[in-house]
N, C-alpha and C positions, 0 to 999 in steps of 0.2 A: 085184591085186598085194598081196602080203601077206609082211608079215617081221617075223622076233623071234625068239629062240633060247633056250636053258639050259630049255626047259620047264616054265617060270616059273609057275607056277598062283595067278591071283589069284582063286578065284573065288567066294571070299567078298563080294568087294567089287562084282565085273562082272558075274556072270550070272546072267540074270533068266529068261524064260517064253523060249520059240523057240532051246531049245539044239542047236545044229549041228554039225559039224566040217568041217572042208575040208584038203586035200592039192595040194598043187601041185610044183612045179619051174621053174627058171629059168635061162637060160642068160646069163652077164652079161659084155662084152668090151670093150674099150679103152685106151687109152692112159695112159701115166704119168707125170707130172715130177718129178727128185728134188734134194732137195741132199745131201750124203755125203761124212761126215767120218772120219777115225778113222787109226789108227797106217799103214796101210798105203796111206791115199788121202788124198792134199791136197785141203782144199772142195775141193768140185768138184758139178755139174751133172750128170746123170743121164737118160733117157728107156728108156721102155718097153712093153711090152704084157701085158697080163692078160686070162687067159681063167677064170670062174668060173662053176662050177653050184651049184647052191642046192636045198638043198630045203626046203619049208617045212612049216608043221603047223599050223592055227587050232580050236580048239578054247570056243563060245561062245555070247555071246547075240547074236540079228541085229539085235537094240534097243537095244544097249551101243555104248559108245563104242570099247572095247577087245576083244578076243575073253580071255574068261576064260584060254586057254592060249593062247602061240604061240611059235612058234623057227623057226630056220632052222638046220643043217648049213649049212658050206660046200664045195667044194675049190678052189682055182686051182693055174693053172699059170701060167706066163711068164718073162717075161729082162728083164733092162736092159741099158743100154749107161751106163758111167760115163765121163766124161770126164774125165781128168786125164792129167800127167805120164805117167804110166803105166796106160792106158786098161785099162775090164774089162770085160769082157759074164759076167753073172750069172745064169744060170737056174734058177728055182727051184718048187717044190709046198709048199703050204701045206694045213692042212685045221683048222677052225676053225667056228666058232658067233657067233650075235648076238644081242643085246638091246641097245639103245640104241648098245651099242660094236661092234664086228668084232673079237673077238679069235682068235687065231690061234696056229699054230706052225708053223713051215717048215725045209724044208732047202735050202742051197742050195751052188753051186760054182762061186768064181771062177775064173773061163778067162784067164788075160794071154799075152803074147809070152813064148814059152821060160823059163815057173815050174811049177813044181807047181802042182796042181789045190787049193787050200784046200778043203777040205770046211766049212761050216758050220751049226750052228742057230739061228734068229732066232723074235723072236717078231714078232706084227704087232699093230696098234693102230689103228680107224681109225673114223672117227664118219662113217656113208653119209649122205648127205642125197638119199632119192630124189625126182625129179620123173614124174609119171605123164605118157606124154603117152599114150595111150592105154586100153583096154582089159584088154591083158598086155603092154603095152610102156611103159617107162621108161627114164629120164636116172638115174644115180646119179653122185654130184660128192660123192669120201670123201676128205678130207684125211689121212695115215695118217703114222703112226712104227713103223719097224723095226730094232730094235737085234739085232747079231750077232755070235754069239760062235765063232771059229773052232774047232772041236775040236782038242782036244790045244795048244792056244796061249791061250788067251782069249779078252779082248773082238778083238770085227774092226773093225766100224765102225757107227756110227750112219747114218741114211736118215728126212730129212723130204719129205713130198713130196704128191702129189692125184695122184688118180684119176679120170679123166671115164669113166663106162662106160654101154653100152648095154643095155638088159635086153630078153629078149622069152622 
């Protein structure tokens, strides 16, 4: 398993004798809880699903701690379900990169009972913490913030929340 993004090149500092590279891919899924706030939704509680592919890129020494290069691309897709007053299922694509953070950009489009479709942009924010339990399969648990701004209106609403996903 391997992940890191922006094509970060340290490799003054990391690589030594036995330089490599390696290429992978990752297919990563599950569930989400949020809180969500903002002009158009009272708090409120949130759940949802994400589906992400990954690609990766290591680039280093096999004796180093770190690989001299590495990143990931991302893309997901998924929806939530918000709960409030006036409930919203939210689907949305993102495509974004890592190093240490998940950053991201997305669009998405709140669905409610008899309104207009809000079109919006958000960004995402989110620090993965993976756990390996295998060979090419892991646990990732990403606490994340997404703030969003509806087109042609402004800010929408803010979104704190975690992500438990499955990687393989």
């Amino acid at each position: 398993m391997r992940f890191g993004a922006l094509g970060v090149s340290m490799a003054t500092v990391l690589v030594g004798a036995n330089a490599h590279a390696e290429g992978d891919s990752h297919f990563v899924v599950g569930p989400s809880v949020s809180y969500v706030v903002g002009p158009s939704v009272d708090r409120s509680a949130g759940i949802g699903i994400d589906l992400t592919y990954a690609l990766t890129h290591s680039k280093g020494c096999s004796q180093c701690l770190f690989p001299a290069e590495f990143y990931v691309f991302w893309a997901s897709a998924g929806a939530r379900y918000v709960f409030s007053d006036r409930p919203m299922t939210v689907p949305y694509v993102e495509l974004g990169t890592w190093f240490l953070l998940n950053l991201g950009l997305g669009y998405s489009v709140v669905v409610r009972r008899d309104e207009d479709l809000p079109h919006h942009l958000h960004l995402f924010v989110g620090l993965p913490i993976p756990l390996p339990l295998g060979r090419k399969t892991f646990m990732l648990f990403e606490p994340y913030y997404r703030p969003a701004l509806q087109l042609g209106q402004g800010f929408g609403f803010h979104e704190l929340g975690g992500l438990v996903k499955l990687g393989f």
